[in-house]
LUMLUM-70805 format. One line per 4 residues: number of its first residue (from 1); their letters; for each residue x, z, y of C-alpha. Coordinates in nm, 4 decimals. Each point is the difference from the previous one (the first is absolute). Layout:
LUMLUM-70805
NUM) a) X/Z/Y  ...;
END
This chain:
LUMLUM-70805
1) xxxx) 1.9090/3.1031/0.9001  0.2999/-0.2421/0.0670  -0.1113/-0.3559/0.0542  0.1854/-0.0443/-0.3265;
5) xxxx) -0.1836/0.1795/-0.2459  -0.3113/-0.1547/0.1380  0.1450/-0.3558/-0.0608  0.1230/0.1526/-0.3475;
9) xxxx) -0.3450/0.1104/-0.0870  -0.2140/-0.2917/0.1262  0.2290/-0.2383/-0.2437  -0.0718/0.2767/-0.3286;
13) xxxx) -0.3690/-0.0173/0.1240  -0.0103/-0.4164/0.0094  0.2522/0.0042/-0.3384  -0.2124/0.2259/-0.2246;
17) xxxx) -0.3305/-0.1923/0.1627  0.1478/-0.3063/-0.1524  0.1410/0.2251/-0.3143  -0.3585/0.1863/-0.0612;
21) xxxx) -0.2093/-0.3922/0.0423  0.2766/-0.2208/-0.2035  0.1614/0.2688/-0.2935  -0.3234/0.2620/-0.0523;
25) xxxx) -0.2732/-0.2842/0.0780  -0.1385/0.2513/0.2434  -0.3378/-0.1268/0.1888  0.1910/-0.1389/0.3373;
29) xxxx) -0.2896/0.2012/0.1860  0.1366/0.3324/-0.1656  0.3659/-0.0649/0.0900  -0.0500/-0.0932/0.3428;
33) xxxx) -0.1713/0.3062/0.0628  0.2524/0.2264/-0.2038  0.3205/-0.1684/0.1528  -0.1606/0.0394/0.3661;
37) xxxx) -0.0691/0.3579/-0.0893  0.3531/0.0445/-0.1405  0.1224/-0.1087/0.3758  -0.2012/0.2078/0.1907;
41) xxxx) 0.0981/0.2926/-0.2217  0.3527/-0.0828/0.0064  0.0766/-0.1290/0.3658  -0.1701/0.4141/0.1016;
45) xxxx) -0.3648/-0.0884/0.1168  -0.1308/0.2111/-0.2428  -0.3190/0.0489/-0.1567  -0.2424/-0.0072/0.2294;
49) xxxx) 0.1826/-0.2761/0.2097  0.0363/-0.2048/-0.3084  -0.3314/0.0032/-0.1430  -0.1107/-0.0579/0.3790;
53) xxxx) 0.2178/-0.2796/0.0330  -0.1068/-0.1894/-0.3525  -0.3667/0.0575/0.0835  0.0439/-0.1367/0.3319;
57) xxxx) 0.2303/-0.2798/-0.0343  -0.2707/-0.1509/-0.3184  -0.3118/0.0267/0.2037  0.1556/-0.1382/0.3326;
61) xxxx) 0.1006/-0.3720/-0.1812  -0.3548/0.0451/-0.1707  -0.1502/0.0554/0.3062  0.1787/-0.2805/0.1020;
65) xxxx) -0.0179/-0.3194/-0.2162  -0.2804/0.1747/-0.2859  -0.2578/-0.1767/0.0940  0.1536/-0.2766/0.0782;
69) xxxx) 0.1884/-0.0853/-0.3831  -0.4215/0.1520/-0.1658  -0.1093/-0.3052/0.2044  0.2592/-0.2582/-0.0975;
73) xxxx) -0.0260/0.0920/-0.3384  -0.4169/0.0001/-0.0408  0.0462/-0.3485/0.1704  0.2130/-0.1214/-0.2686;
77) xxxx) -0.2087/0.1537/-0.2563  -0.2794/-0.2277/0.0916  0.1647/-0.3414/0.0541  0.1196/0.0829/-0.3895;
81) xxxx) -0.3064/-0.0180/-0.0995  -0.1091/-0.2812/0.2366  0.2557/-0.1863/-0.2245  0.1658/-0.1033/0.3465;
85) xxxx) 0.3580/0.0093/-0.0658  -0.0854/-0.2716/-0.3155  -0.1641/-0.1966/0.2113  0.2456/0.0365/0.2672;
89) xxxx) 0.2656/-0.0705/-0.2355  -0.1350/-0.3165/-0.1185  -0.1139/-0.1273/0.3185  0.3947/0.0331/0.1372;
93) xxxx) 0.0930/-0.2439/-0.3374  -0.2006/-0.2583/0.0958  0.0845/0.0194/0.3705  0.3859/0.0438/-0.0618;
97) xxxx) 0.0712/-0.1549/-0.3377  0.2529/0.0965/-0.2613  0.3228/-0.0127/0.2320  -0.1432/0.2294/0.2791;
101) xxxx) -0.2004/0.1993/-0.2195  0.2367/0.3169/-0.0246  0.0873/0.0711/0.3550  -0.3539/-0.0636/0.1127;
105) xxxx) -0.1422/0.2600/-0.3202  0.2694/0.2839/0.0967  -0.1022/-0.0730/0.4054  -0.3143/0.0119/-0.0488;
109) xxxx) 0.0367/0.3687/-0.2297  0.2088/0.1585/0.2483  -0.1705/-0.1068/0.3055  -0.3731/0.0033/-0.0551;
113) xxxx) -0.0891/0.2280/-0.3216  0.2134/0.2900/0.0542  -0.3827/0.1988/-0.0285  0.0360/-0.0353/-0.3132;
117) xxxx) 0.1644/0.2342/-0.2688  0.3363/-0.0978/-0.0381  -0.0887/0.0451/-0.4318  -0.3260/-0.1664/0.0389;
121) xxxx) 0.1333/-0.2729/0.2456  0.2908/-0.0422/-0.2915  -0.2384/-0.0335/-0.3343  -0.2457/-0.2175/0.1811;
125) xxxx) 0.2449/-0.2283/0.1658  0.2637/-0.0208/-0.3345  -0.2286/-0.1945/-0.2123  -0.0262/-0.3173/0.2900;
129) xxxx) 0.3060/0.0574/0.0440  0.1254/-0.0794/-0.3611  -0.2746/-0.2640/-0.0700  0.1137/-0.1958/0.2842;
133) xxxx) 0.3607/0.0234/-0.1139  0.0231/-0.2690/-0.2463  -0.1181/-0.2907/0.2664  0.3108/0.0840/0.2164;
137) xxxx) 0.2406/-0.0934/-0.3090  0.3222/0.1672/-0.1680  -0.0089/0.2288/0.2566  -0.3058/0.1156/0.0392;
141) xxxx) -0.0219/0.3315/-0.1326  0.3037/0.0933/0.2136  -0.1488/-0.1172/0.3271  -0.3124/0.1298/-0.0725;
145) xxxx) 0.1387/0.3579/-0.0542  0.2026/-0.0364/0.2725  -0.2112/-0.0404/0.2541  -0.2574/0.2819/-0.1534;
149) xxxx) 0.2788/0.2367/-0.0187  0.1205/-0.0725/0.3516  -0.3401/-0.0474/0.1237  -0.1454/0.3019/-0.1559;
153) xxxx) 0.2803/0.2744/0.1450  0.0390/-0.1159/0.3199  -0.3434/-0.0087/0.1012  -0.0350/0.4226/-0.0838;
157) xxxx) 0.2738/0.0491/0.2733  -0.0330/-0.2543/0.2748  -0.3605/-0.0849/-0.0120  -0.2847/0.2355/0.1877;
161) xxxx) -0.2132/0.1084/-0.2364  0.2374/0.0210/-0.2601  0.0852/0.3767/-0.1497  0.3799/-0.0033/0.1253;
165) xxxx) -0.0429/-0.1698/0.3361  -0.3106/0.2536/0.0755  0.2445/0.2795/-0.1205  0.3255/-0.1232/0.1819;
169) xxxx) -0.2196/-0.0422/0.3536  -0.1385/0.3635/-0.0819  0.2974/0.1670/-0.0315  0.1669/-0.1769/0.2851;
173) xxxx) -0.2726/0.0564/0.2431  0.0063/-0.3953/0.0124  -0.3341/-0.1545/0.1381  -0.1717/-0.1776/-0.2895;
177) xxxx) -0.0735/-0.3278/0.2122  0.3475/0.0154/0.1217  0.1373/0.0484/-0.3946  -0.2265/-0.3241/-0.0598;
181) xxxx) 0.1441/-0.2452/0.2262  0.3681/0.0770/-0.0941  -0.0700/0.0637/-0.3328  -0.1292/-0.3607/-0.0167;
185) xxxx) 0.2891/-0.1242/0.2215  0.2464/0.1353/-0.3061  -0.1950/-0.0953/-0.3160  -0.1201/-0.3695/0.0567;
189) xxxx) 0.3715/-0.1205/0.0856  0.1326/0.3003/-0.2868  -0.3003/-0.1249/-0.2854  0.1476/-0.3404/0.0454;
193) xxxx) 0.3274/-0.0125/0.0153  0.0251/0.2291/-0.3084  -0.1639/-0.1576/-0.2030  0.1614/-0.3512/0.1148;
197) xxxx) 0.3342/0.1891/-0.0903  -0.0805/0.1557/-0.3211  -0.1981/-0.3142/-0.0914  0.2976/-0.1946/0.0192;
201) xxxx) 0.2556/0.2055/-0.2042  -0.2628/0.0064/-0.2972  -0.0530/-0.3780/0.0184  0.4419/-0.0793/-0.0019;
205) xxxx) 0.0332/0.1483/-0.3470  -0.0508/0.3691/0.0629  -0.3787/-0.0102/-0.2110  -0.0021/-0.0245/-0.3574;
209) xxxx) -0.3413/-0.0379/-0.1104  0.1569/0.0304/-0.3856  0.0757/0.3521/0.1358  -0.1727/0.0504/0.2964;
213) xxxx) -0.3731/-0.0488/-0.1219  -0.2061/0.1089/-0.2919  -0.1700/-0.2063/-0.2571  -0.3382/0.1313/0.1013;
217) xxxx) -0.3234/-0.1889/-0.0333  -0.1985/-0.0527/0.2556  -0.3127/0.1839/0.0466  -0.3283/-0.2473/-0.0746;
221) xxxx) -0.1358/-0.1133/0.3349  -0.3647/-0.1320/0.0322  0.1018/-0.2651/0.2301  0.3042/-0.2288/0.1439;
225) xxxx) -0.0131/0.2329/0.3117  0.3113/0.1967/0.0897  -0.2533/0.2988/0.0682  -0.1900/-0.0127/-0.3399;
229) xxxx) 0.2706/0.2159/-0.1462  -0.0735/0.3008/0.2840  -0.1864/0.1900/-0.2304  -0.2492/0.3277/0.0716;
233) xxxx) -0.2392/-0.1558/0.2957  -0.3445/0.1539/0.0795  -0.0765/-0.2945/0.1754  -0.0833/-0.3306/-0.1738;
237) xxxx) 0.0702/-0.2801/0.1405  -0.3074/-0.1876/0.0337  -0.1079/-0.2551/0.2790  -0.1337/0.3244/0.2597;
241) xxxx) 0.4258/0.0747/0.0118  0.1223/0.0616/0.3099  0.2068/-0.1968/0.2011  0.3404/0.1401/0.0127;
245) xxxx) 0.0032/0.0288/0.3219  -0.2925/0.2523/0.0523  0.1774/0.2225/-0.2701  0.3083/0.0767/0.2185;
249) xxxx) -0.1670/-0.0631/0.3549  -0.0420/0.4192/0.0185  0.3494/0.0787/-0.1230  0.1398/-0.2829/0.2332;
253) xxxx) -0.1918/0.0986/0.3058  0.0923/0.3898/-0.0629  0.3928/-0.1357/0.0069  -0.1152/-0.2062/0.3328;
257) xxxx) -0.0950/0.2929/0.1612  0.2741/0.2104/-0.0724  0.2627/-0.2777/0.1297  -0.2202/-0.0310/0.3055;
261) xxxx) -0.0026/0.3646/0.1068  0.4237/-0.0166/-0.0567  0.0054/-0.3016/0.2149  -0.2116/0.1257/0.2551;
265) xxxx) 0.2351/0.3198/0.0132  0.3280/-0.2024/0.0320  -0.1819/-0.1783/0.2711  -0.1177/0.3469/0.1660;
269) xxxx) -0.3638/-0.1351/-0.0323  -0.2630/0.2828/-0.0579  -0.3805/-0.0771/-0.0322  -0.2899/0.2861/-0.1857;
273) xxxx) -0.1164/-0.2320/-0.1695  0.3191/-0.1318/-0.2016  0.2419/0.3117/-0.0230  -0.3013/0.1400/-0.2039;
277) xxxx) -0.0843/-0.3274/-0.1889  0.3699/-0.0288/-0.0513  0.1055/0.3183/-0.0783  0.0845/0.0086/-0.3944;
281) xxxx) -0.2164/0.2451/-0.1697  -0.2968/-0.2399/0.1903  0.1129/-0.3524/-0.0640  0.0316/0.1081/-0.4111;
285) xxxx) -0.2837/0.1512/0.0476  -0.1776/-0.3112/0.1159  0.1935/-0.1756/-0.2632  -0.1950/0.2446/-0.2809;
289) xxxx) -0.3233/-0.0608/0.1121  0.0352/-0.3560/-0.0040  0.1586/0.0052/-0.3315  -0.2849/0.2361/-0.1093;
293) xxxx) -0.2519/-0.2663/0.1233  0.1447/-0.2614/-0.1188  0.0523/0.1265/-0.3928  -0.4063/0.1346/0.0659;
297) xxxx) -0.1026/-0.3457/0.0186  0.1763/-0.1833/-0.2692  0.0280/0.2869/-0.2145  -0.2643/0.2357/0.0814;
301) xxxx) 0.0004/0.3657/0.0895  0.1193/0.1654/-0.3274  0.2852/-0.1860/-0.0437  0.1037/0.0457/0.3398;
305) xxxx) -0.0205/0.3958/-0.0810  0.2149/-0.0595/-0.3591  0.2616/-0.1448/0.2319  0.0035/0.2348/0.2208;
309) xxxx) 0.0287/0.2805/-0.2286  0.2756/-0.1905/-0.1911  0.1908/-0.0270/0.3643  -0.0405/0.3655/0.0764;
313) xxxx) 0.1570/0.0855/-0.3208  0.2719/-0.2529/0.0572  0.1086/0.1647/0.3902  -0.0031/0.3192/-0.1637;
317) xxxx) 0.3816/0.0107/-0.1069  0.0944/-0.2392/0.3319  -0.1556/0.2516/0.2383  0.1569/0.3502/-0.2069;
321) xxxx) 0.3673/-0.2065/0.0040  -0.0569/-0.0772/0.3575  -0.0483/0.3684/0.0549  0.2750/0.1791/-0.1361;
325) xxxx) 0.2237/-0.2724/0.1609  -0.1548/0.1458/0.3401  0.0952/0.3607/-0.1545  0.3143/-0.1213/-0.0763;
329) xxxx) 0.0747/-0.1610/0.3443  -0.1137/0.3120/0.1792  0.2538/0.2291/-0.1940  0.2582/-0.1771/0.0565;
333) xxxx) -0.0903/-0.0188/0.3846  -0.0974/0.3703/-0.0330  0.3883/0.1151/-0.1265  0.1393/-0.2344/0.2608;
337) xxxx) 0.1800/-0.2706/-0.1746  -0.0697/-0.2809/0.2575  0.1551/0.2134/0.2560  0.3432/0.0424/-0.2126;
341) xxxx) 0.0057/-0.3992/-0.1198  -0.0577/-0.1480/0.3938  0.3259/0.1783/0.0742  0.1581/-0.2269/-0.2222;
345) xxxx) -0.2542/-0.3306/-0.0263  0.0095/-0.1931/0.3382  -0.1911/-0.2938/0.1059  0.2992/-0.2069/0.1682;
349) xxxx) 0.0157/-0.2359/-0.3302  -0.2542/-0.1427/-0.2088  0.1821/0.2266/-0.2619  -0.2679/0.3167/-0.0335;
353) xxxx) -0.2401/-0.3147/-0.1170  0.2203/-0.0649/-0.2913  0.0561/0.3635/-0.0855  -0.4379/-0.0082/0.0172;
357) xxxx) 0.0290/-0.2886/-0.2849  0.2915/0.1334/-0.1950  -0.2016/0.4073/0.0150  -0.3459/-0.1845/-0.1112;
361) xxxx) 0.1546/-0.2107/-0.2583  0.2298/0.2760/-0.1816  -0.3380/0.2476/-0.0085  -0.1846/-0.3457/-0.1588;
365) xxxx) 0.2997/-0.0600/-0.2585  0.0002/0.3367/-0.1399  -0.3996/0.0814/0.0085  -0.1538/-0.3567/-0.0384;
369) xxxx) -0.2495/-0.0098/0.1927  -0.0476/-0.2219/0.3219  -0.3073/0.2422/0.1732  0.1629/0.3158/-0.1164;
373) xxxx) 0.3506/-0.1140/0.0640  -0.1120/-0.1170/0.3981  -0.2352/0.3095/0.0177  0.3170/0.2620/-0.0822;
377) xxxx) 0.2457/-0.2465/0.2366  -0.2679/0.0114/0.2781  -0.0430/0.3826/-0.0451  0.3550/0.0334/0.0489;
381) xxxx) 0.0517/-0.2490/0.2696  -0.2835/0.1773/0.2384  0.1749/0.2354/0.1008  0.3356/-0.2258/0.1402;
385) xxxx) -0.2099/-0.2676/0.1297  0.0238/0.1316/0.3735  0.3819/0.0610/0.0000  0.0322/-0.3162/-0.1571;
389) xxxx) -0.1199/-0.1282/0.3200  -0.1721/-0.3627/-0.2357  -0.3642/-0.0543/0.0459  -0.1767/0.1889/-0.2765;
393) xxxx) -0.1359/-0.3405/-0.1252  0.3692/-0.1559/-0.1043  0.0595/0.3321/-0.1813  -0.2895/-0.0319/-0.1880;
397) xxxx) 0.0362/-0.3504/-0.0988  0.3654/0.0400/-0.0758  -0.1015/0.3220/-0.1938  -0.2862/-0.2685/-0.1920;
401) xxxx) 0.2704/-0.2612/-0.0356  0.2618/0.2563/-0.1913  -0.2888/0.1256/-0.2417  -0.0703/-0.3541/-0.1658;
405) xxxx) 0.3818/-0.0196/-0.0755  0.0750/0.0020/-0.4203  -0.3716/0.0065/-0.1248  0.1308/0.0851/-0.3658;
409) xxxx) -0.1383/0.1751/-0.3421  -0.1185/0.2691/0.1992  -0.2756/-0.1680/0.1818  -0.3351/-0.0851/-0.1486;
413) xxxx) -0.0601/-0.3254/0.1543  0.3294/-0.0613/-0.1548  -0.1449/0.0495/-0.3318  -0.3368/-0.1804/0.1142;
417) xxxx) 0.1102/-0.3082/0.0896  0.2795/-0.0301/-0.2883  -0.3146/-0.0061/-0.2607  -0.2585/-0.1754/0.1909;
421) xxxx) 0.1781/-0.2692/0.1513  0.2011/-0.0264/-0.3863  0.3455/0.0730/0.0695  0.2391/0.1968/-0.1844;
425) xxxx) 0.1983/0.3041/0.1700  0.2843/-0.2510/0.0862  -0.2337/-0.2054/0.1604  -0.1820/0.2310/0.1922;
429) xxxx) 0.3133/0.1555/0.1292  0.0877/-0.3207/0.1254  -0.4004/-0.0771/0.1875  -0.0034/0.3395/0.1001;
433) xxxx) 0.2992/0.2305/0.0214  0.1803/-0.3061/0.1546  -0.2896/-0.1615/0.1975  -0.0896/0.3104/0.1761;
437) xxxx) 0.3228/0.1283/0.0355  0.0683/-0.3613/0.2077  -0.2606/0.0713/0.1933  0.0781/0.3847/0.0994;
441) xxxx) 0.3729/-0.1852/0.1620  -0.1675/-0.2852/0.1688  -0.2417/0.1947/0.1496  0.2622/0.1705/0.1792;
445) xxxx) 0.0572/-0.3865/0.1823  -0.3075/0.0605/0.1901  0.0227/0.3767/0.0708  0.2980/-0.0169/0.1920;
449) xxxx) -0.1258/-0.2872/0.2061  -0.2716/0.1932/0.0579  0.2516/0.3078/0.1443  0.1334/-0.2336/0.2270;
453) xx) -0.3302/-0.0075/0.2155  -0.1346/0.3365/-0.0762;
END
């Protein structure tokens, strides 16, 4: 088959992807696996290749990152319902005050509680969120949702565990310590310059809380605290709380770990000892346990098991998605389109980085989704990486930065954080859609400074 056709027939398989997820509100799962079935069929691997290849391709990334997003998640599960994040959040008021308190909220989201469920981290966080609002003025709802929106989305792609960054350093064959220390380089500096951005066009006349918020009342809070309004906790707080600092002590020495085994690699450093206690699937791991110890003794042993079971339910859909984007990846691989694109994609310019960013943001316009949108641009991106002739890690952080561009009406954080944090559509269009979309562009600052060394 002429490289043509194949080129002809991978765009048909991406365009009725996007087609069968956005017009027929097809299960993403389902059309990821039909449109990397059409491909195989199409490009001439035939049946036995194809279903070979699908097969294949999904339990390769599983094999890959699996365990490693069922750990991340079951961790988050139980610092929910260690009412940490509240307590978190309320602890970074007092510490920061009212003018620092949105870039040190959407910091602290996107570097340190990616474990937990992007939904989960949303409805829990929302409510502080909005009851802290009012003490930072006119503006407060704005900044507020600003820096959750921006906060929020760029923590799934940059930040190790989140669902896109484990997906994006799966696909890419990227080592996960190595995705964590760049990914951290790009989202600090990205996080706050964002929001310092959109922050500032919202506060010179371009927020209109007449039109921009909604007349909603506040829910009834059973004290002054910012965290009394964070709802569903199976812990109460009581004087045997824990200090915070015990909470995330497992998750933060699991993330220590996995930046000391990439260190230790740059620096051609091996040692039994910490390759295995450094290696990912061990340091989460470790992470789990502690977690799991930690929620036994303040919470006891049954509630430990309801969060757990609520987590496994919750990595269910990640780890499928995160599948049939390795079936995906592997067709495309399989009918030989990275071969045909390096002829024309060369690595003399920064340019292929850009074309990265413009592939993962068009897939994240039309479909709406920043994990499936990165998921489908890594899949097809896999294949080209080596005759790009870019480390695999600026791919896939170019690939995450391009997916957060146009959050929009699609997207059900969208939706989530237009009613919870009381905006109207207008308004959330502006905290999110625009926020984010700020974000995906300056990240791009950092990524290309980063291509300059690697």
């Amino acid at each position: 088959m002429s490289d043509t056709a194949i080129l002809v027939n991978t765009a048909v398989a991406v365009v009725a992807i996007v087609v069968l997820i956005v017009r027929f509100k097809l299960n993403p799962l389902v059309a990821l696996v039909l449109g990397s079935c059409y491909l195989g069929l199409a490009a001439g691997l035939g049946v036995s290749k194809t279903v070979e290849t699908v097969g294949k391709g999904f339990g390769d990334i599983l094999a890959e990152i699996g365990l490693l997003i069922a750990f991340g998640v079951l961790m988050g599960a139980i610092l929910r319902d260690l009412r940490a994040i509240e307590r978190l959040v309320d602890k970074l008021f007092h510490v920061f005050g009212p003018k620092r308190i949105p870039h040190a909220m959407a910091l602290t989201i996107t570097t340190f509680l990616q474990s937990i469920y992007l939904d989960v981290l949303l409805v829990i966080s929302a409510p502080l969120a909005r009851a802290i609002a009012p003490k930072l003025g006119k503006y407060g709802t704005a900044r507020m949702a600003t820096a959750l929106a921006i906060g929020l989305e760029c923590g799934i792609v940059f930040t190790v565990p989140g669902v896109g960054a484990l997906a994006l350093a799966g696909l890419l064959d990227v080592p996960l310590g190595t995705y964590l220390l760049y990914g951290l380089i790009v989202v600090i500096p990205t996080v706050a310059i964002a929001i310092t951005i959109t922050t500032f066009l919202l506060t010179r006349g371009w927020w209109k809380p007449e039109l921009d918020e909604q007349e909603l009342p506040q829910a009834p809070t059973p004290e002054p605290e910012p965290t009394s309004t964070g709802g569903t906790s199976t812990l109460t707080k009581t004087k045997t709380e824990p200090r915070l600092v015990l909470l995330f002590a497992p998750l933060l020495t699991a993330l220590v770990l996995v930046a000391v085994g990439a260190i230790a690699k740059m620096a051609n450093w091996s040692n039994p000892v910490v390759d295995l206690l450094s290696s990912p699937m061990i340091a989460l791991l470790i992470g789990l346990v502690g977690t799991c110890l930690v929620g036994r003794k303040y919470m006891g042993q049954p509630k430990v098991e309801e969060s757990l079971a609520t987590g496994l339910r919750q990595s269910g859909q990640i780890l499928l998605l995160s599948g049939v984007g390795g079936s995906l990846a592997a067709t495309i691989k399989a009918v030989g389109v990275g071969d045909i694109l390096g002829k024309y994609l060369s690595a003399s310019t920064w340019a292929p980085l850009l074309v990265v960013w413009a592939l993962a943001a068009v897939l994240h316009v039309a479909v709406g989704s920043v994990t499936i949108s990165a998921i489908t641009a890594a899949g097809l991106l896999a294949p080209i990486a080596p005759a790009l002739g870019l480390s695999p890690v600026l791919i896939a952080l170019a690939a995450g930065a391009g997916s957060l561009f146009l959050v929009h009406l699609t997207s059900n954080t969208f939706w989530l954080l237009q009613s919870l944090m009381g905006q109207t559509t207008r308004g959330a269009l502006k905290t999110c859609s625009a926020g984010v979309s700020i974000a995906s562009v300056v990240a791009m600052g950092p990524i290309l400074a980063l291509s300059i060394f690697l």
